[in-house]
GUBA-609478 format. One line per 3 residues: number of its first residue (from 1); for each residue x negated, y, z of C-alpha. Coordinates in pm, whole numbers, plus 50000, padded with zeros to 5 digits. Layout:
<atoms>
NUM> X Y Z | ...
</atoms>
This chain:
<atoms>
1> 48381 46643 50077 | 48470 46773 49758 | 48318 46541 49453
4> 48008 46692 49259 | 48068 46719 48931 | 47983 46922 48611
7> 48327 47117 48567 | 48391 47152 48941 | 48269 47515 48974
10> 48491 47593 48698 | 48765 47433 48849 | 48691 47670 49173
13> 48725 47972 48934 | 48337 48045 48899 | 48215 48056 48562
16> 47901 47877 48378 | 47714 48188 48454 | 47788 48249 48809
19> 47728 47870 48885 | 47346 47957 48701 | 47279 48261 48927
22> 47430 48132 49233 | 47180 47795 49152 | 46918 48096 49166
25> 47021 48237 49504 | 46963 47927 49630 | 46654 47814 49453
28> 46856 47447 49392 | 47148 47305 49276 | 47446 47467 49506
31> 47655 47142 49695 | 48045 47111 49672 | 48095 47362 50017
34> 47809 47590 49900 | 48028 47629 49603 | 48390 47643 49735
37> 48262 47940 49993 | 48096 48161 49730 | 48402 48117 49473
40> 48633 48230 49730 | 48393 48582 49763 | 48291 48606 49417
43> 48692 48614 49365 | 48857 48884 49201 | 49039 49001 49529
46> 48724 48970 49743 | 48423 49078 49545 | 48610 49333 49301
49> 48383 49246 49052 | 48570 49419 48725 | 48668 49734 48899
52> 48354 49803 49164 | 48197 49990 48885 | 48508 50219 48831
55> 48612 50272 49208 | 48226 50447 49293 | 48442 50760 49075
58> 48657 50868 49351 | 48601 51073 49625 | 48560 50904 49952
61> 48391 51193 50229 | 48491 51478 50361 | 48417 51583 50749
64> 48656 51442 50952 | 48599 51089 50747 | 48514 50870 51044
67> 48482 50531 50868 | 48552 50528 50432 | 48566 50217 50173
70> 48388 49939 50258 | 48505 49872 50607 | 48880 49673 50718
73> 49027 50014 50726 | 48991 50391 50709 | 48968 50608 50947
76> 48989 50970 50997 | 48952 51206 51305 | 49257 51410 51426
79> 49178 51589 51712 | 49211 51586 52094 | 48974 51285 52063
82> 49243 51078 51855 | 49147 50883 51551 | 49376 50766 51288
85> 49338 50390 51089 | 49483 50323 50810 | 49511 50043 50489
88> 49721 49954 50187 | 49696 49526 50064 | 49889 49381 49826
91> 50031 49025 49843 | 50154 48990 49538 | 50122 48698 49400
94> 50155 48467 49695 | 50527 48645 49714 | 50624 48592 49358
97> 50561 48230 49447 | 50709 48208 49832 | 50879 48558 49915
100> 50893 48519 50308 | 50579 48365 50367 | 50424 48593 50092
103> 50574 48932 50206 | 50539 48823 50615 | 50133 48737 50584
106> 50095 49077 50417 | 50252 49252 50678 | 50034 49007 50936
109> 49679 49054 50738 | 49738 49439 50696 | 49800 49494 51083
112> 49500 49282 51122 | 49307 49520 50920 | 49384 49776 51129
115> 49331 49679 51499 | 49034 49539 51405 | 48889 49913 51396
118> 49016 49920 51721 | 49378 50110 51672 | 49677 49998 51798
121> 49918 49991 51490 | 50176 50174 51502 | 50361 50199 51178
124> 50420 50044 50837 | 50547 50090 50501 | 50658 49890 50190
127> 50575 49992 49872 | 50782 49745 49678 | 50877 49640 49288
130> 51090 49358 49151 | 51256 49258 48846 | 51562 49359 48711
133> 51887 49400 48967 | 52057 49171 48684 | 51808 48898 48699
136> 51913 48616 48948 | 51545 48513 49022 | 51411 48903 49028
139> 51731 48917 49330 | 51580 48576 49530 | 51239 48731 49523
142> 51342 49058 49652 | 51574 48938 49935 | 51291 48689 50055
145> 51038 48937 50010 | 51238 49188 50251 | 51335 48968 50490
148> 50987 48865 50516 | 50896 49220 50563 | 51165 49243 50862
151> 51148 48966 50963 | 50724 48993 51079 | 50744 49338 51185
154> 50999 49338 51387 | 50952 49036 51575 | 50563 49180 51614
157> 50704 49524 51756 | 50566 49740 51455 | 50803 49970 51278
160> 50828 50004 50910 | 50934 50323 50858 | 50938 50405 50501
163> 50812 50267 50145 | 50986 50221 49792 | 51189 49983 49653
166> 51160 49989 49232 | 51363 49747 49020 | 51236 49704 48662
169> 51235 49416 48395 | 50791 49502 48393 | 50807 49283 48744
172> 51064 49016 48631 | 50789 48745 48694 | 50549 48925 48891
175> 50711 49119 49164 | 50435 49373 49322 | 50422 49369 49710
178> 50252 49592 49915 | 50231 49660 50240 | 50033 49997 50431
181> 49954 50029 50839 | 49863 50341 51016 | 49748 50316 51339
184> 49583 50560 51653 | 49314 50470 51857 | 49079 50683 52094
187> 48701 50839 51894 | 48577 50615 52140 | 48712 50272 52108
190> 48586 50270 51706 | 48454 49936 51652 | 48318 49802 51305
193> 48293 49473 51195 | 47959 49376 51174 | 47725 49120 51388
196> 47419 49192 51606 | 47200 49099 51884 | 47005 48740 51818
199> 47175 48499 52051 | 47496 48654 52050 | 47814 48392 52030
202> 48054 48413 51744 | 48389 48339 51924 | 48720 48249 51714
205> 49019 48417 51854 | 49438 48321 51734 | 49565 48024 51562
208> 49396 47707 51485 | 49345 47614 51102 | 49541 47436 50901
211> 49568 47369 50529 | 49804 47659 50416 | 49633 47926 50242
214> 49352 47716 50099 | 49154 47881 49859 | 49467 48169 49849
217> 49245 48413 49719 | 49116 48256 49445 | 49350 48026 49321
220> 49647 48285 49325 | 49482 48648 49286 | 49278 48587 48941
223> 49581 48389 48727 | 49904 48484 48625 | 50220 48271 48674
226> 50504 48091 48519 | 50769 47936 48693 | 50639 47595 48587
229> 50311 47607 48828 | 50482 47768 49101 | 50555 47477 49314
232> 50160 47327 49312 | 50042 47694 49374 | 50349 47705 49673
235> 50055 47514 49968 | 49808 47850 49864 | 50107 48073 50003
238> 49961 48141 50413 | 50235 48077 50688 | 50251 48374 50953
241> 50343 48367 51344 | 50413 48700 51435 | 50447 48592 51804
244> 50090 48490 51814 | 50010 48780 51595 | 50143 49007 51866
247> 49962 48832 52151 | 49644 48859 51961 | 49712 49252 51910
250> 49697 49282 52299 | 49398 49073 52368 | 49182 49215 52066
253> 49250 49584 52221 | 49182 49456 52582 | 48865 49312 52448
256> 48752 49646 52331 | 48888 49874 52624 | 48632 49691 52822
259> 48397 49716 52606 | 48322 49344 52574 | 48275 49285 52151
262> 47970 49440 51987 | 48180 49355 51626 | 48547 49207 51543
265> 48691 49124 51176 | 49007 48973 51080 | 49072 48669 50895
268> 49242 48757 50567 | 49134 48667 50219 | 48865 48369 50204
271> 48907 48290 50569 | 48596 48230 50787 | 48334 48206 50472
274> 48461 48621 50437 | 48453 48669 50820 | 48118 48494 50941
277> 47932 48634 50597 | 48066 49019 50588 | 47988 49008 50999
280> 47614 48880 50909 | 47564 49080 50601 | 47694 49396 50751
283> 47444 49358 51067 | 47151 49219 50853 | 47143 48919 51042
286> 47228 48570 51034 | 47500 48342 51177 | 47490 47961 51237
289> 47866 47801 51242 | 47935 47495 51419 | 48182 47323 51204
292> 48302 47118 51447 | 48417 47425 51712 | 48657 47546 51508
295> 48996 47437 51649 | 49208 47265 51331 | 49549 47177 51344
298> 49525 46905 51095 | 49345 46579 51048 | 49083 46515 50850
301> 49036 46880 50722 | 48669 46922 50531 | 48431 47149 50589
304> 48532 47278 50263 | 48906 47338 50376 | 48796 47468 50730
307> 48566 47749 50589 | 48813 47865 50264 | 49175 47797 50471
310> 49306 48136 50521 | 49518 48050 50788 | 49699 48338 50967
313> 49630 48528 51275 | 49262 48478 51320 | 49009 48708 51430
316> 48575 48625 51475 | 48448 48868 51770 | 48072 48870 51862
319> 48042 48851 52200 | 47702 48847 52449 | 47668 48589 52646
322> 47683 48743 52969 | 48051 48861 52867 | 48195 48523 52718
325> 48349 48459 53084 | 48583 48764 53065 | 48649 48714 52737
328> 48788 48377 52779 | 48956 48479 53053 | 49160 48792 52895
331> 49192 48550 52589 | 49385 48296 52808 | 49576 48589 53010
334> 49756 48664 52669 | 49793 48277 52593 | 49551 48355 52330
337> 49288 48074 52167 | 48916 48134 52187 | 48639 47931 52089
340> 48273 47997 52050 | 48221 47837 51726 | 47852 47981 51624
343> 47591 48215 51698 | 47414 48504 51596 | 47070 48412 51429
346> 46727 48626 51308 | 46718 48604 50935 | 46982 48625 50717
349> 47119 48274 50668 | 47420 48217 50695 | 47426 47828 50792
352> 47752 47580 50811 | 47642 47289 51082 | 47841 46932 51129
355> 47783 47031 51507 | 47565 47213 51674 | 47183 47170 51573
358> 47348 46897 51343 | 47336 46815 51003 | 47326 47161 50788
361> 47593 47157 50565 | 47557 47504 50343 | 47234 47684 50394
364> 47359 48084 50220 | 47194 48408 50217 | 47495 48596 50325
367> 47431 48925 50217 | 47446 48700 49886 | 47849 48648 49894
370> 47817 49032 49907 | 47590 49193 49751 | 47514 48963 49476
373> 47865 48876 49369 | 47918 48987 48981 | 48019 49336 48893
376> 48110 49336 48531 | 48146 49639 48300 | 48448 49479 48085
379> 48526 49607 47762 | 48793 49876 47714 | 48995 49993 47493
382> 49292 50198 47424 | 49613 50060 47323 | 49690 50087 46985
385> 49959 50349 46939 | 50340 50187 47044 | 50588 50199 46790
388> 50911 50300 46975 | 51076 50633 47076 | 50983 50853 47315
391> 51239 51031 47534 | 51218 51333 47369 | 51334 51124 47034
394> 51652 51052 47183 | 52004 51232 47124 | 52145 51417 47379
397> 52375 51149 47602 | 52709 51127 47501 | 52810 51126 47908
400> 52604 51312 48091 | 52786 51224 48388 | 52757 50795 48404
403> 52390 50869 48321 | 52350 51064 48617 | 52525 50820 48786
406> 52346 50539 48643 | 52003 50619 48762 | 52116 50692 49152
409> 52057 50418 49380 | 52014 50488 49776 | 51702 50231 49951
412> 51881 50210 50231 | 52019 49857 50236 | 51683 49772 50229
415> 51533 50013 50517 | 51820 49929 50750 | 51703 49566 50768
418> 51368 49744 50974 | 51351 49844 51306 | 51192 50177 51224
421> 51232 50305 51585 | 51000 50084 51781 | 50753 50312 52006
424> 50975 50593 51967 | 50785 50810 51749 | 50985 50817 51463
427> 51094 51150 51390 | 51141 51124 50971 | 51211 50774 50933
430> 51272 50631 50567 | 51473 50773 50309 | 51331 51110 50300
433> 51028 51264 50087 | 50801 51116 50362 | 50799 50989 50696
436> 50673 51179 51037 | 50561 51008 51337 | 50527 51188 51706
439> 50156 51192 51732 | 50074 51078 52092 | 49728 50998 52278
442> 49682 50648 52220 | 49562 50569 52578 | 49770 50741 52812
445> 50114 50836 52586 | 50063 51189 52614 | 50270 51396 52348
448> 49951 51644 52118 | 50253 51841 52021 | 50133 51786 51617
451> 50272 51497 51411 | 50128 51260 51165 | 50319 51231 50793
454> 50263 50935 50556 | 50381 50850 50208 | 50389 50602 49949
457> 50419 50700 49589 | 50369 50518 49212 | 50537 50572 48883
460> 50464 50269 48661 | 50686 50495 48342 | 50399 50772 48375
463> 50121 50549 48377 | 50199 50338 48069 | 50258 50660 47874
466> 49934 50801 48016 | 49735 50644 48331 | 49510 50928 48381
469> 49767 51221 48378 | 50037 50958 48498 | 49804 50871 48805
472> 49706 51219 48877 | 50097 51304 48904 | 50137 51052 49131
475> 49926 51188 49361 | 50023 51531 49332 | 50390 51377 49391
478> 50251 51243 49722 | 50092 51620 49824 | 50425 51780 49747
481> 50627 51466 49982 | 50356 51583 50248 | 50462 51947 50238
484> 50876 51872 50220 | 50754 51795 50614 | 50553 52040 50663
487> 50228 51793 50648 | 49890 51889 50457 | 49700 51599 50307
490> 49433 51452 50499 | 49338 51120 50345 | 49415 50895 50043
493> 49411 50492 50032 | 49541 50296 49714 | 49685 49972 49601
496> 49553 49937 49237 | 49814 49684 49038 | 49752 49622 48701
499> 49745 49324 48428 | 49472 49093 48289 | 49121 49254 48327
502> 49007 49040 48039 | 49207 49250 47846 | 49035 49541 47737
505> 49354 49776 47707 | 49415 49646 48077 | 49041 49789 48179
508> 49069 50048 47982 | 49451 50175 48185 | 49224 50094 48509
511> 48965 50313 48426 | 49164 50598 48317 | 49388 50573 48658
514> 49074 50565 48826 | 48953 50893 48656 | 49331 51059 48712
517> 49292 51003 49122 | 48957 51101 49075 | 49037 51481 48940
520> 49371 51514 49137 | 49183 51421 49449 | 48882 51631 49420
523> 49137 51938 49327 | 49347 51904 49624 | 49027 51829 49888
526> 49166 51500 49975 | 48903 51189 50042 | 48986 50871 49931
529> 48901 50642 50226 | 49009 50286 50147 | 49187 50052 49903
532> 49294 49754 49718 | 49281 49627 49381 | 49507 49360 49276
535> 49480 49225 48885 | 49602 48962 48697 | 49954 49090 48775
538> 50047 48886 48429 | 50346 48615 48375 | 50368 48427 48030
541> 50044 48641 47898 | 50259 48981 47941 | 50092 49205 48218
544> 50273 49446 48422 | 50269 49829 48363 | 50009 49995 48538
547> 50102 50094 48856 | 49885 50258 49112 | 50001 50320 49450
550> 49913 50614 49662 | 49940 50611 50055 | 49859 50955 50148
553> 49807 51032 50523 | 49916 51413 50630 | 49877 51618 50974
556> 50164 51888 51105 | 49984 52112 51325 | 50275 52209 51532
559> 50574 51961 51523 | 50796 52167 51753 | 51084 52112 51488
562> 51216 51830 51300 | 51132 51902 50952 | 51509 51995 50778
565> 51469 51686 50524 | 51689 51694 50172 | 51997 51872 50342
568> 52206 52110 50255 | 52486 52303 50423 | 52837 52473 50256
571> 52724 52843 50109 | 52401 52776 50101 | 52194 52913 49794
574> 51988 52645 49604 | 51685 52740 49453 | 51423 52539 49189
577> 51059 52596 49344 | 50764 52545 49064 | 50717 52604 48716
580> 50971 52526 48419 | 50868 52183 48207 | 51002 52028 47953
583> 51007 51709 47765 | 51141 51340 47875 | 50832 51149 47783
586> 50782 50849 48089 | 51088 50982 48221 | 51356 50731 48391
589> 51640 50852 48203 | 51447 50799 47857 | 51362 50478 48018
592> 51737 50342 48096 | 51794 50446 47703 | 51526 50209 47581
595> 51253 50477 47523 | 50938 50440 47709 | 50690 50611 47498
598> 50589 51017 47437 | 50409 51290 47613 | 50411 51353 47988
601> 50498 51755 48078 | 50143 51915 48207 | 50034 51904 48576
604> 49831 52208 48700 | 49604 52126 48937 | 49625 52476 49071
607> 49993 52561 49064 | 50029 52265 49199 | 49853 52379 49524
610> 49983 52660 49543 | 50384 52494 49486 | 50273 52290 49826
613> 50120 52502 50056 | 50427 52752 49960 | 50677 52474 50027
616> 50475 52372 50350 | 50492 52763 50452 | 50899 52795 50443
619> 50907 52456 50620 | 50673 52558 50880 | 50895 52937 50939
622> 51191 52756 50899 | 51330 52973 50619 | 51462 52686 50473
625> 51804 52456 50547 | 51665 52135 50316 | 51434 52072 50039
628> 51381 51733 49819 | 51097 51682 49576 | 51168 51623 49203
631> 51052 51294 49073 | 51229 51020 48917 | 51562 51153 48779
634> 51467 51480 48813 | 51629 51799 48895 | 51992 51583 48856
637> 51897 51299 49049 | 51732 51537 49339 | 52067 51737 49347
640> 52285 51435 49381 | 52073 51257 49682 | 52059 51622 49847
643> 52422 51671 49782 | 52560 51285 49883 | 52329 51264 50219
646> 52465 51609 50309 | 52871 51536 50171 | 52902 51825 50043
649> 52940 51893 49678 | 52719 52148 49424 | 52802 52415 49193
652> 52495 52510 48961 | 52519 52765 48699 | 52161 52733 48490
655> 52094 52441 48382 | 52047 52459 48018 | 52025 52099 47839
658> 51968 51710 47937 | 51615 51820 47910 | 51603 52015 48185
661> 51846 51790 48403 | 51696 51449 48382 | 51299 51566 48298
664> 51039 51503 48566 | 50780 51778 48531 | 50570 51794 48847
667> 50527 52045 49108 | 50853 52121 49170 | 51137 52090 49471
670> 51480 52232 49574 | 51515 52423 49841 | 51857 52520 50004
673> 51850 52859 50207 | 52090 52997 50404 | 52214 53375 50230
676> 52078 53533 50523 | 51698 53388 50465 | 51737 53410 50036
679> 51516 53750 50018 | 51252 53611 50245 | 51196 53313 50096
682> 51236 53505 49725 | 50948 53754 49865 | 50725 53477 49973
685> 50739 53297 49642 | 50709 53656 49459 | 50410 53708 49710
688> 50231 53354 49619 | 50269 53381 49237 | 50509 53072 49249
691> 50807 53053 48975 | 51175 53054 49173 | 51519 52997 48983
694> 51858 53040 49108 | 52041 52710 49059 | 52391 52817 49239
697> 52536 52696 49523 | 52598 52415 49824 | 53005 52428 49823
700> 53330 52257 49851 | 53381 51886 49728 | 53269 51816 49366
703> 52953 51784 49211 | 52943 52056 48923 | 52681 52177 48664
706> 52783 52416 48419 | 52899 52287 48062 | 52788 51919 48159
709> 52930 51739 48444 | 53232 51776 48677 | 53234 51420 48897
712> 53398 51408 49281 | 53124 51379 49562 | 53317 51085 49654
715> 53207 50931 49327 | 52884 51025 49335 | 52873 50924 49701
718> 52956 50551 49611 | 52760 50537 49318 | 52459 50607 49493
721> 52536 50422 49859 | 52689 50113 49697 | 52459 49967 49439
724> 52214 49752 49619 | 52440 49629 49850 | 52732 49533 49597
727> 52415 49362 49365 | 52327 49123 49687 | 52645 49051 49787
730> 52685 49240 50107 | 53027 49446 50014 | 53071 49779 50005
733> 52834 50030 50236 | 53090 50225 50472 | 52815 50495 50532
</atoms>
């Protein structure tokens, strides 16, 4: 048992404070396990106790909201009795300190998440940042952190079918990973995870529990890191099985096909303490946990070490009585441990027992881990104006064309080490604005003839120039990725990375993103529905640029065609879709040239609207050959991927300055139209009050804008294919 002592709950992470009011929960003097259990849920990742406060802003129901924050997962109905789960989680600092194991349990814990509603998962995406491509350590993290990625979900049989991949010094020491699952499940098969019925048995399902992961969310998710503590912080890091994760998939969804758990939650962050407490709380009962049930597969663990491990693949299911016999026995059919380690109780105490009706070992309200954990207002405050330039500062480039060249860099090295096929529904896999999945009946296969579309979008330049506006343009950037495939928005989760919350500037960025999603989601009808926060994302006392991540979840009524994608065929005429901006401010170009500061172009809410639903109007007629959002790069970089995934070279007539090449204004795309379709689709912009320029043409076998750059598609080709796999060593791409 851990030693009483005066500093210990500080040494656990809980302050002076917390130890006083969690001696006042109790009415006495909280014992060593009493103390290790709440300071794993009174953690920063599990209590959200500095950005609670902030995240009651956003937007979280709209009608077809089946299940919003507060549960393992979203979930949203979709028609023809189909319900859709889905979850963003970071694992961030467990992969700055053991990539594989780091990246792998994030994939494991957010699949858990999800068929723990009851929904088979089906897909999965990446949202990824590392340090500089120069930087020998940012490279180790990024290749561990992938083939962690790969290596879980594909041996578990879940695709990953899209994501980002961002390199930038911000992440040198503090790579950002996370990791979203969507999954389908029938209206009927919705299970939350709470506890009920007095009497009812508490049964462990998965792996036994070890050491690895101890105290994982506490010890890693509320400090930053230098490379001199990342070996003692290395045991924290979880190990994953993805074998036994996959077995546990099919048993958990037998379980509930026949109907035989009243409640099921996962085992993620603080282990069983989180699962047997949240269960409890959520039913307003209580739980009694026989310490001495729980199957370990090391000797001599404490109770202390048994309740905070947060070993992998682990599930609690309350079961009745009367079905614990089938349980067992489709537990052991998919090779599949189950124990009955506790009960459910009257009261609301949760209770940790040497054995059962032995000695009592923590006596907890556990509604208390919950409801009673801190929520702090920090101080805020804005950062004190930057002295450096902005983009708009900077001379016009002295070659135009190796800084167009500079900023292209094609994600598929990475996305080719995932099976993004698996199931078969992968119609849009990654590479393109977003991805689109077949959507099928999740019982008996049957096609619905409609698709799903998901995305995953952040922009860590526009949020350090302005989180609110920045944030707000990210998830107008995700709308617009929706409509390139035809998709309209149906549901928003997040992955909320930023610095030290002791910091006030870092509370005060928070806040302000928090207010940006808040507008832009309430403009475009679009619930948020779930989420993650992850702070502390600091190395050597510097934090990371803010950078929210939006997952946005989309629905294409009819998916008879596949949506065209950012293609483009010889004669075609290419056209600019949305309103003229200006200004470089947060841009990447300003950002390769040193200058990170200055004023991001507007975003209309309403244009913005209108921009998509046009967009998702030409894809839907198919008046349109390709189309490609405009984000990072801009209009330069969008014209280069459309023009090097299609090999075939670009002649544009208007483009007036460096300005209006390399600025990212939002609401905007390229379309490429065949001649034949250029007056309808000119008509139907006219018709919706959307802006429309004439950029020139899709032709022969250069890459030409007027008065600035003349550069071979072959160049351009290799410039964009080749540079991740020349910077890890694999040769030269022969795509």
């Amino acid at each position: 048992m851990l030693r009483v002592d005066k500093s210990l709950h500080r040494s656990l992470g809980l302050t002076d404070e917390e130890a006083n009011v969690i001696n006042e929960i109790l009415g006495r003097q909280a014992n060593p396990l009493e103390l290790a259990m709440y300071s794993v849920m009174w953690s920063e990742h599990c209590s959200y106790k500095s950005s609670r406060l902030h995240l009651k802003r956003l937007p979280t129901e709209a009608p077809w909201v089946l299940v919003g924050p507060g549960e393992n997962a979203g979930v949203v109905d979709v028609g023809d009795e189909i319900a859709v789960a889905i979850r963003i989680e970071s694992h961030n600092h467990p992969s700055a300190i053991e990539p594989y194991q780091g990246a792998a349990t994030g994939v494991g814990g957010i699949l858990r998440d999800i068929f723990t509603m009851g929904a088979r998962p089906i897909a999965l995406m990446d949202p990824l940042r590392f340090g500089p491509l120069d930087d020998p350590r940012s490279q180790w993290i990024a290749e561990g952190v992938v083939s962690g990625v790969s290596g879980y979900g594909n041996a578990v049989g879940v695709p990953t079918v899209g994501g980002e991949t961002v390199f930038d010094s911000t992440y040198k020491e503090n790579p950002l990973v996370n990791v979203l699952c969507l999954g389908i499940l029938p209206t009927d098969r919705l299970v939350l995870g709470q506890a009920s019925g007095i009497g009812n048995l508490a049964v462990l399902l998965g792996n036994s529990t070890g050491r690895d992961g101890i105290g994982g969310v506490s010890v890693l998710a509320s400090a930053g890191f230098s490379e001199e503590d990342d070996s003692a912080k290395r045991p924290s890091v979880q190990v994953g099985d993805p074998y036994e994760e996959k077995r546990l998939i099919e048993a958990c969804l037998a379980l509930l096909d026949e109907k035989l758990v009243i409640g099921i939650q996962d085992l993620g962050g603080a282990g069983l303490t989180c699962a047997t407490s949240e269960t409890a709380s959520r039913g307003g009962v209580g739980m009694d946990v026989d310490i001495s049930a729980i199957p370990c597969r090391e000797l001599g663990m404490e109770p202390y070490e048994i309740m905070t491990s947060e070993s992998q693949e682990r599930m609690l299911a309350i079961v009745e009585p009367k079905n614990l016999k089938r349980v067992l026995e489709i537990s052991n059919q998919w090779e599949v441990q189950a124990s009955v380690i506790g009960k459910v109780t009257n009261g609301d105490s949760l209770r940790i027992l040497s054995e059962a009706e032995g000695e009592v070992l923590a006596d907890i309200p556990a509604s208390s881990l919950h409801d009673d954990a801190p929520l702090y207002d920090r101080p805020k405050k804005k950062p004190e104006l930057h002295q450096g330039l902005s983009g708009d500062e900077l001379n016009p480039p002295v070659n135009v064309t190796n800084d167009l060249l500079n900023l292209l860099c094609d994600p598929s090295w990475v996305y080719k080490q995932y099976d993004h096929q698996l199931f078969l529904n992968t119609v849009v896999g990654p590479g393109d604005d977003a991805t689109v999945l077949r959507l099928k009946h999740p019982v008996n296969g049957k096609e619905t003839g409609r698709g799903l579309a998901i995305t995953t979008d952040g922009n860590h330049r526009w949020c350090l120039v302005n989180p609110k506006i920045g944030t707000a343009m990210i998830v107008a950037e995700a709308v617009l990725n929706l409509a390139c495939v035809g998709a309209r928005p149906l549901a928003v989760v997040n992955c909320l990375n930023f610095g030290n919350p002791e910091h006030p500037e870092v509370m005060w960025q928070l806040s302000e993103a928090i207010d940006g999603m808040s507008d832009a989601c309430v403009s475009f009808g679009v619930p948020v529905i779930g989420g993650n926060v992850s702070l502390y994302n600091e190395s050597e006392g510097n934090n990371i640029a803010p950078t929210p991540v939006i997952g946005m979840l989309g629905l294409i009524d009819d998916l008879e065609n596949r949506p065209p994608g950012a293609q483009m065929a010889e004669g075609d005429r290419l056209l600019l879709i949305g309103p003229e901006t200006s200004g470089l401010g947060g841009s990447l170009w300003a950002a390769n040239h040193g200058a990170i500061y200055g004023e991001l172009p507007e975003l209309d809410l309403e244009m913005h609207l209108k921009v998509a639903e046009t967009i998702r109007t030409l894809v839907g007629t198919k008046l349109i050959r390709g189309v490609h959002d405009l984000s990072e790069g801009g209009l330069g970089v969008a014209l280069a991927e459309m023009a090097a995934k299609s090999s075939v070279g670009v002649s544009i007539a208007r483009t007036p300055n460096h300005q209006a090449l390399f600025g990212e204004g939002p609401s905007r795309a390229v379309v490429a139209v065949d001649p034949e379709s250029l007056t309808d689709v000119l008509t139907l912009c006219e018709e919706r009050g959307v802006p429309v320029v004439r950029l020139g043409l899709a032709t022969g076998n250069q890459f030409k804008i007027k008065d600035m750059m003349d550069v071979s598609l072959s160049d351009l080709k290799a410039a964009f294919i080749n540079k991740l796999p020349n910077t890890f060593g694999v040769g030269t791409s022969n795509q």
